[in-house]
LOTOR-401711 format. One line per 5 residues: number of its first residue (from 1); their letters; for each residue x, z, y of N, C-alpha, C. Coordinates in nm, 3 decimals, decimal comma, always signed. Last residue first. Layout:
NUM) a) X/Z/Y/X/Z/Y/X/Z/Y  ...
//
This chain:
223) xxxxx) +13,194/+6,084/+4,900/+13,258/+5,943/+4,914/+13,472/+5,957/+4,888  +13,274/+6,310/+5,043/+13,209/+6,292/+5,020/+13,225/+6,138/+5,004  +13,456/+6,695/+4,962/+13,484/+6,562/+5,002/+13,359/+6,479/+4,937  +13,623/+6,919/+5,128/+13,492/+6,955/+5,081/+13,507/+6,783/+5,065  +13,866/+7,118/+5,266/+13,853/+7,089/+5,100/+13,696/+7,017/+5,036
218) xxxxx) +13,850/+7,043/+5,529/+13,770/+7,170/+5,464/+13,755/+7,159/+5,326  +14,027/+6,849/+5,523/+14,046/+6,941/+5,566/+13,976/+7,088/+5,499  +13,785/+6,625/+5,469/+13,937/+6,693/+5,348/+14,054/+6,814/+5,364  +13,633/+6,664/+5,631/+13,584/+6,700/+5,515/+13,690/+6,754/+5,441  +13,804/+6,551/+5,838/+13,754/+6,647/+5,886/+13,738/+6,734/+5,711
213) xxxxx) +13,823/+6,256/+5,765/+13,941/+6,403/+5,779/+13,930/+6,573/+5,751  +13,548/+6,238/+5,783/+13,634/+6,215/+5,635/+13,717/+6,263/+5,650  +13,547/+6,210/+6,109/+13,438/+6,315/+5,985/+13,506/+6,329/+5,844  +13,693/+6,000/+6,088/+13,731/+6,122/+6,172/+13,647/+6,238/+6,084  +13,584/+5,774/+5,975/+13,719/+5,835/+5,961/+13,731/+5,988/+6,011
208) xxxxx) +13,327/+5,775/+6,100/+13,349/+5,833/+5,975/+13,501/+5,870/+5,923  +13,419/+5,755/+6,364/+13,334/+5,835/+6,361/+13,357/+5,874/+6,211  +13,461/+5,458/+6,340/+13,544/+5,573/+6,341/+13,539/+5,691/+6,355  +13,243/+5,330/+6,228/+13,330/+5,345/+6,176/+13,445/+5,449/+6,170  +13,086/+5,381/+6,423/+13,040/+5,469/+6,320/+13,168/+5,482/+6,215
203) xxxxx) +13,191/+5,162/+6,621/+13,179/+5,288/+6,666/+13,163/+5,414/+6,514  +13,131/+4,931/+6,462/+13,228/+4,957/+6,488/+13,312/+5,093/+6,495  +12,920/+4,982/+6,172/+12,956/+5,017/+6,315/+13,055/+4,999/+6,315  +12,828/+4,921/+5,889/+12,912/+4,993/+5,913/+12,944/+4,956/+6,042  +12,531/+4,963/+5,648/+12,601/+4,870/+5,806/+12,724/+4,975/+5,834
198) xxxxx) +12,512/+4,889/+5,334/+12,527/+4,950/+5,422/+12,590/+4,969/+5,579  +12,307/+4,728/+5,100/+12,405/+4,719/+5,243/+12,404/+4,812/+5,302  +12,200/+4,678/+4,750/+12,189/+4,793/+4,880/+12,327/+4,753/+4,978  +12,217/+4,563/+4,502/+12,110/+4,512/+4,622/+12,084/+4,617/+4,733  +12,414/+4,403/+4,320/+12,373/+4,462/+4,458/+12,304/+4,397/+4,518
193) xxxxx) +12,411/+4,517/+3,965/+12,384/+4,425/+4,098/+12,344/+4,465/+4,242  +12,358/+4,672/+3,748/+12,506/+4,586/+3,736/+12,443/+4,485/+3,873  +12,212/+4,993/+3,897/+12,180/+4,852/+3,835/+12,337/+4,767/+3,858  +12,297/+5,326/+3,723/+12,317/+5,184/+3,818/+12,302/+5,051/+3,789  +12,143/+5,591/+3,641/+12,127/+5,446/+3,594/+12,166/+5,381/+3,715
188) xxxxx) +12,081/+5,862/+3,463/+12,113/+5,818/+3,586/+12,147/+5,655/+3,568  +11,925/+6,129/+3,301/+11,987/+5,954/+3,293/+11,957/+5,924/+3,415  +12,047/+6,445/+3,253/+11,955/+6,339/+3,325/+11,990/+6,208/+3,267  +12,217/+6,652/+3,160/+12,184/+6,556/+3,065/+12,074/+6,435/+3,112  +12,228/+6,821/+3,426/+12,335/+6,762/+3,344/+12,317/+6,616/+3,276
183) xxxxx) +12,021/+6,700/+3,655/+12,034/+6,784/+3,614/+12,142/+6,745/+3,468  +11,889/+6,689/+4,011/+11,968/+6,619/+3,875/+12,006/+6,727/+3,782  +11,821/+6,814/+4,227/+11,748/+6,687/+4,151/+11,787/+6,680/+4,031  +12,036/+6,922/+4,390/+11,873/+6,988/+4,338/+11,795/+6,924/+4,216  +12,201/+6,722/+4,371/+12,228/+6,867/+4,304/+12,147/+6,922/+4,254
178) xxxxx) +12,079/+6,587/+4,551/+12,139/+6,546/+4,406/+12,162/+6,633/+4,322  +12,094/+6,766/+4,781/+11,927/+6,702/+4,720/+12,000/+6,641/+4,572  +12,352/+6,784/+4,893/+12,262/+6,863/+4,795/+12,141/+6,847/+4,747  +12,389/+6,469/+4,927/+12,471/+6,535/+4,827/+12,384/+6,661/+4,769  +12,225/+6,465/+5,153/+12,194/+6,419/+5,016/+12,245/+6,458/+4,925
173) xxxxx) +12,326/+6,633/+5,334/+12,191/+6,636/+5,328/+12,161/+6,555/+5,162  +12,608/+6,559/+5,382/+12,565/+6,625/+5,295/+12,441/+6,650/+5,251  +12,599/+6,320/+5,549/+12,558/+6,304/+5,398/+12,580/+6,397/+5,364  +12,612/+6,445/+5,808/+12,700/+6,387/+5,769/+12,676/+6,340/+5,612  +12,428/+6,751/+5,776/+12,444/+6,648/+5,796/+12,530/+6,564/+5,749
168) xxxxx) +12,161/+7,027/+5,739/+12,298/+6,945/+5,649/+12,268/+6,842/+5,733  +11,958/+7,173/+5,771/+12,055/+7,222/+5,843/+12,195/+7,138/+5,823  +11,725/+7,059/+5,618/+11,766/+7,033/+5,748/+11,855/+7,078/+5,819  +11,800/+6,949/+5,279/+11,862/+7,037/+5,359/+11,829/+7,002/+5,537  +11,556/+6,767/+5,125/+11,651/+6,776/+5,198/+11,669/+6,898/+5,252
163) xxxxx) +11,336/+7,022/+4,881/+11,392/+6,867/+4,990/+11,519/+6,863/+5,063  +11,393/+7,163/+4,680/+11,242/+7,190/+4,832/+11,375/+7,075/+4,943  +11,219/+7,029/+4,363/+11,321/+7,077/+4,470/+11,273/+7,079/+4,632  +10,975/+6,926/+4,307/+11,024/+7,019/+4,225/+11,147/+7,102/+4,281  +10,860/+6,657/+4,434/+10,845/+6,841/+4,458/+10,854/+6,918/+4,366
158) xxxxx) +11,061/+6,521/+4,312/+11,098/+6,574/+4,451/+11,033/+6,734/+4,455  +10,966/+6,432/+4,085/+11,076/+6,510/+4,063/+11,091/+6,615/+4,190  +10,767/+6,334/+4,190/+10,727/+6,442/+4,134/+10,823/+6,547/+4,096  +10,831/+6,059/+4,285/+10,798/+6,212/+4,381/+10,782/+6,316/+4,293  +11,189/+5,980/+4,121/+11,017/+6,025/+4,104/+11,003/+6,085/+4,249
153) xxxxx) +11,422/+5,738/+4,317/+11,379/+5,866/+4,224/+11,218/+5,910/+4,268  +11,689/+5,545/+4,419/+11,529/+5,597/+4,350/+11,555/+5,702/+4,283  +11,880/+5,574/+4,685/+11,859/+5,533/+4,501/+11,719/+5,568/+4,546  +11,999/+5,600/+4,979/+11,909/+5,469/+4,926/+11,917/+5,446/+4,713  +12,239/+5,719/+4,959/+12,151/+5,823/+4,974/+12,023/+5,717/+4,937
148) xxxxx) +12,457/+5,700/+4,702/+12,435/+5,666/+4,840/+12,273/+5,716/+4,846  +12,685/+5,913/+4,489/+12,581/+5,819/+4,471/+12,543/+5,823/+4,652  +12,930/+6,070/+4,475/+12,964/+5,912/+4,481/+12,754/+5,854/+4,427  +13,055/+6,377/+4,600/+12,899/+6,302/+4,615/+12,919/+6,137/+4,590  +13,237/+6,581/+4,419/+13,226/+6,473/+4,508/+13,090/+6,372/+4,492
143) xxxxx) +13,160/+6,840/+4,258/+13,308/+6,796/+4,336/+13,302/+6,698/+4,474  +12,936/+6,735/+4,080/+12,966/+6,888/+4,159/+13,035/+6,898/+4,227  +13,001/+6,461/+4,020/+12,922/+6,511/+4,120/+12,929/+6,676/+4,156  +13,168/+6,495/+3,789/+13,183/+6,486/+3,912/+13,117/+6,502/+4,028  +12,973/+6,591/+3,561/+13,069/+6,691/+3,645/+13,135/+6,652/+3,728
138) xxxxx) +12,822/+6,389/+3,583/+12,766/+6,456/+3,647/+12,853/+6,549/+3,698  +12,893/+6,026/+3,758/+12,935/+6,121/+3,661/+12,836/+6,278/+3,692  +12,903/+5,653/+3,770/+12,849/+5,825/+3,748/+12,851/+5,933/+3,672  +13,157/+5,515/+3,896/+13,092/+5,489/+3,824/+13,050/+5,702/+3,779  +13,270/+5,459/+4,242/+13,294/+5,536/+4,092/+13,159/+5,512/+4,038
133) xxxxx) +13,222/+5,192/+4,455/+13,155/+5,368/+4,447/+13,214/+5,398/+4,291  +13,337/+5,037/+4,695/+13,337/+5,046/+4,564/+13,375/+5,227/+4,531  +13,105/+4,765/+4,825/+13,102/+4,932/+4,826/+13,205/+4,991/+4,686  +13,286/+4,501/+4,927/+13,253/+4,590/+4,825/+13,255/+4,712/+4,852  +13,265/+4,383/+5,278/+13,309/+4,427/+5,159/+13,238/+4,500/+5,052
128) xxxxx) +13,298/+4,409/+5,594/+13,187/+4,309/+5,514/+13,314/+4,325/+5,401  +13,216/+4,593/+5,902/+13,313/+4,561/+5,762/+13,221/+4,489/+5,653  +13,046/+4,570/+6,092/+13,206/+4,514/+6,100/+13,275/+4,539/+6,029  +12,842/+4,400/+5,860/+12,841/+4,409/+5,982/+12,988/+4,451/+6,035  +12,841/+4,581/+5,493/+12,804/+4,465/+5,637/+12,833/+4,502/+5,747
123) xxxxx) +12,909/+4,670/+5,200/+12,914/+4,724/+5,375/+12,901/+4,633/+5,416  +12,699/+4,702/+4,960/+12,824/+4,620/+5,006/+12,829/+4,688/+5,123  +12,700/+4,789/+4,590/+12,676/+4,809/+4,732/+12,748/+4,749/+4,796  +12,491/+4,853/+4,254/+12,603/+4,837/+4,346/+12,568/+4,799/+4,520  +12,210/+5,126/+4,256/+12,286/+5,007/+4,227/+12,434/+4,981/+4,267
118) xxxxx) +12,050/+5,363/+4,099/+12,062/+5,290/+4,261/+12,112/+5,187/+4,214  +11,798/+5,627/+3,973/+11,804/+5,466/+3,957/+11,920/+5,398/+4,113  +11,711/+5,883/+3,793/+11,732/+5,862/+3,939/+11,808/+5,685/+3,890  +11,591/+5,991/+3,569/+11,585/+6,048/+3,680/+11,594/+6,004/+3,818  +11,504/+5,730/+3,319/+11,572/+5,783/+3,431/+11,539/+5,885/+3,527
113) xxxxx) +11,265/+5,756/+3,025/+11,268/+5,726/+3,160/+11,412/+5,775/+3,228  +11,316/+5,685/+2,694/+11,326/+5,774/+2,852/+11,328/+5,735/+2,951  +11,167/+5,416/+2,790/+11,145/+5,572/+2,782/+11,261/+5,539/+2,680  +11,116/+5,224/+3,119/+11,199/+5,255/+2,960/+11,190/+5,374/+2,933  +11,072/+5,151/+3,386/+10,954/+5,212/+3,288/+10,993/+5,153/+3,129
108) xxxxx) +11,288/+5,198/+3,548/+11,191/+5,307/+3,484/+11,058/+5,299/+3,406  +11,361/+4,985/+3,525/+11,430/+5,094/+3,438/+11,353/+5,195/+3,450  +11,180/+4,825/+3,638/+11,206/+4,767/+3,463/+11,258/+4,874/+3,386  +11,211/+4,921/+3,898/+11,076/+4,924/+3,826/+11,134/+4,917/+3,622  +11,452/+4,799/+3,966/+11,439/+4,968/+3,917/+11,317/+5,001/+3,850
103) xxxxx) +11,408/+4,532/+3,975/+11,501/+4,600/+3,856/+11,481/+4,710/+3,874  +11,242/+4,537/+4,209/+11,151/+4,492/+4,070/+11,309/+4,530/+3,983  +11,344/+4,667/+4,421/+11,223/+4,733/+4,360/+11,250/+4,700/+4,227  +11,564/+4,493/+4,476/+11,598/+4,607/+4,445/+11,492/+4,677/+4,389  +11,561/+4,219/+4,511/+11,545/+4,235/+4,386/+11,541/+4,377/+4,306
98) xxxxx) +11,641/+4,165/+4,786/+11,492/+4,119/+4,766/+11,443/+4,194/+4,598  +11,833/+4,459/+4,870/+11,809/+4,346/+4,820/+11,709/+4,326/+4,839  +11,805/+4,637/+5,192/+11,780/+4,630/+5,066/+11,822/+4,507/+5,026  +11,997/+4,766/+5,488/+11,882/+4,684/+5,441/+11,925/+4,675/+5,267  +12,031/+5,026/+5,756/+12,054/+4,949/+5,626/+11,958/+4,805/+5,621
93) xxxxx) +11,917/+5,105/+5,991/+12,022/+5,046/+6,040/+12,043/+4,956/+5,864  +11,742/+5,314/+5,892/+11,656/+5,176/+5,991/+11,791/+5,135/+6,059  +11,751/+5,416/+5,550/+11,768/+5,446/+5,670/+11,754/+5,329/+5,803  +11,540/+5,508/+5,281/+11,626/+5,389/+5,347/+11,619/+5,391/+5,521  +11,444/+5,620/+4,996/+11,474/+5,628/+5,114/+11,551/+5,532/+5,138
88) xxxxx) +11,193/+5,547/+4,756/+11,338/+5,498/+4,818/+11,321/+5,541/+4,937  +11,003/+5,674/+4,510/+11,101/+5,734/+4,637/+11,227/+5,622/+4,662  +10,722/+5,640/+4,320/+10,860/+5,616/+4,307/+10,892/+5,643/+4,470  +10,433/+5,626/+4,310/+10,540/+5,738/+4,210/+10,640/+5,784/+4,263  +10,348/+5,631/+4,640/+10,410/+5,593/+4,539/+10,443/+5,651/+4,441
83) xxxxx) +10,272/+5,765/+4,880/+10,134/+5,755/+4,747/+10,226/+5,717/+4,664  +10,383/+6,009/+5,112/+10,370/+5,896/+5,063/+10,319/+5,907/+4,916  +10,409/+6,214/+5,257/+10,239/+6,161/+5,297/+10,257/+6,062/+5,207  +10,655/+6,328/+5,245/+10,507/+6,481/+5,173/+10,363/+6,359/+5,174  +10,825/+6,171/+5,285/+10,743/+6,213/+5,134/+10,609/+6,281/+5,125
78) xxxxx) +10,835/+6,227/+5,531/+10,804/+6,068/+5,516/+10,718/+6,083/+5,419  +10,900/+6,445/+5,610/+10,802/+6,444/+5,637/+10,713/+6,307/+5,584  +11,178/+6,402/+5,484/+11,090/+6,519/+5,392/+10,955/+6,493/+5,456  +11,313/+6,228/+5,642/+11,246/+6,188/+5,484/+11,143/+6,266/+5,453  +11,316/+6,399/+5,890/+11,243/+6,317/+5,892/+11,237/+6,265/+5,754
73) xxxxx) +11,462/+6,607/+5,804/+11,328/+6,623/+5,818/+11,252/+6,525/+5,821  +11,752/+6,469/+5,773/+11,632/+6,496/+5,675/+11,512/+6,575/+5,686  +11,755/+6,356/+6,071/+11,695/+6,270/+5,957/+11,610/+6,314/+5,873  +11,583/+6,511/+6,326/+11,672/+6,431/+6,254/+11,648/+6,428/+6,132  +11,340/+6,524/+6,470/+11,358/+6,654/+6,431/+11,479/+6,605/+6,311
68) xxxxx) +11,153/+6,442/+6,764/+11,285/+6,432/+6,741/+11,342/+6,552/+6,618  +10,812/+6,433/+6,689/+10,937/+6,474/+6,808/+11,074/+6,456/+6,688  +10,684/+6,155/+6,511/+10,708/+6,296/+6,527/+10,794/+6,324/+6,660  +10,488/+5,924/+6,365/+10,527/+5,987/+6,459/+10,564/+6,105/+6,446  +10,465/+5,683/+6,117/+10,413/+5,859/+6,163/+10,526/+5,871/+6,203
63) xxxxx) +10,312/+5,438/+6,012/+10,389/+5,443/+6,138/+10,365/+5,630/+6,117  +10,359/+5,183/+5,739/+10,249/+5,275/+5,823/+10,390/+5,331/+5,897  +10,324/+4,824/+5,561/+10,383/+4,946/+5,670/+10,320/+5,067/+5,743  +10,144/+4,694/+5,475/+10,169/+4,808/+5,371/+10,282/+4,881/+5,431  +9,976/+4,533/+5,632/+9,922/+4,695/+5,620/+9,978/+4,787/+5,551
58) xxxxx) +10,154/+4,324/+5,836/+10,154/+4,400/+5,704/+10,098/+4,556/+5,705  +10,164/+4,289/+6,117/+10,206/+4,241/+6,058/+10,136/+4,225/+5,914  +10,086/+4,598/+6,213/+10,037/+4,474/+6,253/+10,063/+4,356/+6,183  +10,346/+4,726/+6,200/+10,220/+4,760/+6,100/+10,053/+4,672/+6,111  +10,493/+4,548/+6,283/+10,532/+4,514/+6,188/+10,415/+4,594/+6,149
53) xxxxx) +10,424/+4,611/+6,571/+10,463/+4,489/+6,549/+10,436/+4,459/+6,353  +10,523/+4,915/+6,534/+10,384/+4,874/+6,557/+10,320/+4,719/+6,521  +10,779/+4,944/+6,536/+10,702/+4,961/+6,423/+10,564/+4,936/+6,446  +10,849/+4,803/+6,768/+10,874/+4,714/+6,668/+10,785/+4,759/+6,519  +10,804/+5,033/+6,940/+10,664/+4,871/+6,972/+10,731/+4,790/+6,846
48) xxxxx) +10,946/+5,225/+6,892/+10,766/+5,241/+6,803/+10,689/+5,085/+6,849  +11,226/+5,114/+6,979/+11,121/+5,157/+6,870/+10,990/+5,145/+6,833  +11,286/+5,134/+7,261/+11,135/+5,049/+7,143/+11,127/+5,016/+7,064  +11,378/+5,448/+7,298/+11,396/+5,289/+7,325/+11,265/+5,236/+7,281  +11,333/+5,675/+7,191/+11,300/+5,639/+7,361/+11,337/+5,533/+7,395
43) xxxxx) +11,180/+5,841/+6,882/+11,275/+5,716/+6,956/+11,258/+5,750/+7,118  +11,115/+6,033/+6,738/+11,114/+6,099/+6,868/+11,214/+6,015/+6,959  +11,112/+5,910/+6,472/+11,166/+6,047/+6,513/+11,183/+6,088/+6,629  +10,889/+5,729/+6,304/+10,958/+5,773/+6,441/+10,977/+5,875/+6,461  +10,944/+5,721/+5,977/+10,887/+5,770/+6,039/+10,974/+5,745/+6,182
38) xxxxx) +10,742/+5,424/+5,840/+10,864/+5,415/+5,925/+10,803/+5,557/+5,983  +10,693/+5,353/+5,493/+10,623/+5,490/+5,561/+10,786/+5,496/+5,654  +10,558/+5,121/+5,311/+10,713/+5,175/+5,343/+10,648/+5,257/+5,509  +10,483/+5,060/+4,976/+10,446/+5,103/+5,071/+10,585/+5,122/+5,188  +10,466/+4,799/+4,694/+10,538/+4,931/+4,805/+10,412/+4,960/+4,924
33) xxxxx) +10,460/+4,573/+4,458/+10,383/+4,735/+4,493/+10,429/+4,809/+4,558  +10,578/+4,350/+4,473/+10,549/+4,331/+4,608/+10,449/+4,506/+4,625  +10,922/+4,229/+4,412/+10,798/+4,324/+4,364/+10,714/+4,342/+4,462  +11,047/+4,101/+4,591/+11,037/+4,027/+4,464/+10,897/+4,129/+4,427  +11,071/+4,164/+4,971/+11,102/+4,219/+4,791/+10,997/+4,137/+4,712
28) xxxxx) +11,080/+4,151/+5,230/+11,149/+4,021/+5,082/+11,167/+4,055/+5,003  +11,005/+4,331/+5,343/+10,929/+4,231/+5,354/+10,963/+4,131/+5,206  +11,277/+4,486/+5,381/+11,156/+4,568/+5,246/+11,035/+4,422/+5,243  +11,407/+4,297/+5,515/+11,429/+4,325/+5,377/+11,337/+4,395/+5,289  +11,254/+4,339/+5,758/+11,256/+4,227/+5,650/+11,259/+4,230/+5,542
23) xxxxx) +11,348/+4,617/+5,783/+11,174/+4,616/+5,755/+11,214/+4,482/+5,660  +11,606/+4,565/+5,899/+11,596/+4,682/+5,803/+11,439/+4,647/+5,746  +11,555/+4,384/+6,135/+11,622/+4,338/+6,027/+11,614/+4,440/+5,877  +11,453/+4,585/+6,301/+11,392/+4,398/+6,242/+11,450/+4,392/+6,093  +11,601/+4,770/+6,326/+11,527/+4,794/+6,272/+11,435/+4,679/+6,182
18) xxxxx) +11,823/+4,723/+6,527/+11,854/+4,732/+6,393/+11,770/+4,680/+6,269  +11,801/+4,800/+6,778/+11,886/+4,717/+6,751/+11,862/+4,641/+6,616  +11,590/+5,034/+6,778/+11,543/+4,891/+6,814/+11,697/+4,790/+6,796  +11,620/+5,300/+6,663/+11,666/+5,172/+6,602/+11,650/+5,033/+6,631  +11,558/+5,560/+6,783/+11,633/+5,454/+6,852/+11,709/+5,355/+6,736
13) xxxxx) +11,540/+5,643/+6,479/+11,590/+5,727/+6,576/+11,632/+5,593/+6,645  +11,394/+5,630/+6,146/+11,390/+5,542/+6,266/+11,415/+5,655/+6,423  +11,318/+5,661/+5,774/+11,369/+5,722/+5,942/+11,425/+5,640/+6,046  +11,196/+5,500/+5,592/+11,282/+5,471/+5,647/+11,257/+5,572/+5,828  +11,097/+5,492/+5,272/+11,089/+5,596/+5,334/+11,226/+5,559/+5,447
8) xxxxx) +10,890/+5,365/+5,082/+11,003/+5,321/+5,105/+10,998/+5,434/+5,273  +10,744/+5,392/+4,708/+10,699/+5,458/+4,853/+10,846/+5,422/+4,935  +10,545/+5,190/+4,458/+10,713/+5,232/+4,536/+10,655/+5,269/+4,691  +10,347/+5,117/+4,402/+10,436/+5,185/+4,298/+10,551/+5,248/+4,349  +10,045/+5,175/+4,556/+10,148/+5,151/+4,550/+10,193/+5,238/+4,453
3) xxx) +9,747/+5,196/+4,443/+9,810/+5,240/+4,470/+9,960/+5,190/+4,455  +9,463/+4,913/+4,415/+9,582/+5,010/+4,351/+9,641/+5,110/+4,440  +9,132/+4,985/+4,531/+9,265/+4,932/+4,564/+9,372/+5,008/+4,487
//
């Protein structure tokens, strides 16, 4: 049996609202070489009966359990078991394009290859709009984090850096994994199309205002 090309790495904390809808989308990809590794993070809703549902469904869902140990432990535990070359994380409130594998596939397999691959973006749900992210930079990135935590990138790159930050939240957890990862002269690559949503809460909404104060306060800024 091949091995998947794409490993899809979706942390799951009480997502039974959400989660249907987050799996579909990995269901409606155009490319069909994935894997997508839901870890449960120590849900208490039902959760684990939707990831069960769906590894029932499709064998190319698998289910690993853990106690409650937030997000980026939960990617880092997603990676260490997944077979893919390739790394999408994707959180169990988002959802993907149908087209998001098979264009990153095409860019990475151009030599040079890319380091890291995402796209354009929209917000859904109670904001329905253009993600509109700056175009990539590296000496910006030392300053300000404008890539979303759902790109691609190698495993191999991964274990070369020692993973997410578990002591980081609020997206910094990614911001420094970019840091770790990337490196001046990398090729970084946005696809000219969206195929990444990001849900935006009523509640989360203001939650991020408030956190975004918060950041510019501490001179530190993300997005």
């Amino acid at each position: 049996m091949d091995l998947p090309l794409f490993s899809i790495i979706v942390p799951c904390y009480n997502q039974e609202k959400y989660l249907k809808e987050t799996l579909n989308s990995v269901l409606s990809q155009s490319l069909q070489s994935w894997e997508c590794i839901i870890v449960n993070d120590g849900s208490t809703d039902s959760s684990e009966y939707i990831i069960d549902e769906y590894c029932k469904k499709d064998s190319r869902f698998k289910k690993l359990n853990q106690r409650n140990q937030g997000l980026p432990a939960s990617r880092n535990n997603g990676i260490k078991i997944a077979i893919g070359a390739l790394i999408l994380p994707l959180d169990g409130d988002d959802r993907i394009g149908n087209r998001y594998l098979e264009l990153a596939e095409k860019e990475f397999a151009k030599k040079p290859q890319p380091t890291l691959v995402y796209c354009k973006a929209e917000y859904f749900d109670a904001k329905n709009e253009l993600w509109d992210i700056p175009e990539y930079s590296y000496e910006k990135l030392l300053f300000v984090n404008h890539i979303f935590c759902s790109s691609i990138f190698k495993k191999e790159d991964y274990l070369k850096t020692s993973g997410y930050d578990t002591d980081m939240r609020f997206g910094y957890e990614d911001w420094e994994f970019w840091l770790q990862l990337l490196r001046k002269d990398d090729i970084v690559i946005r696809l000219d199309s969206i195929q990444f949503y990001y849900r935006q809460r009523e509640n989360s909404m203001i939650t991020f205002i408030e956190d975004k104060k918060k950041r510019k306060r501490d001179g530190r800024l993300y997005f």
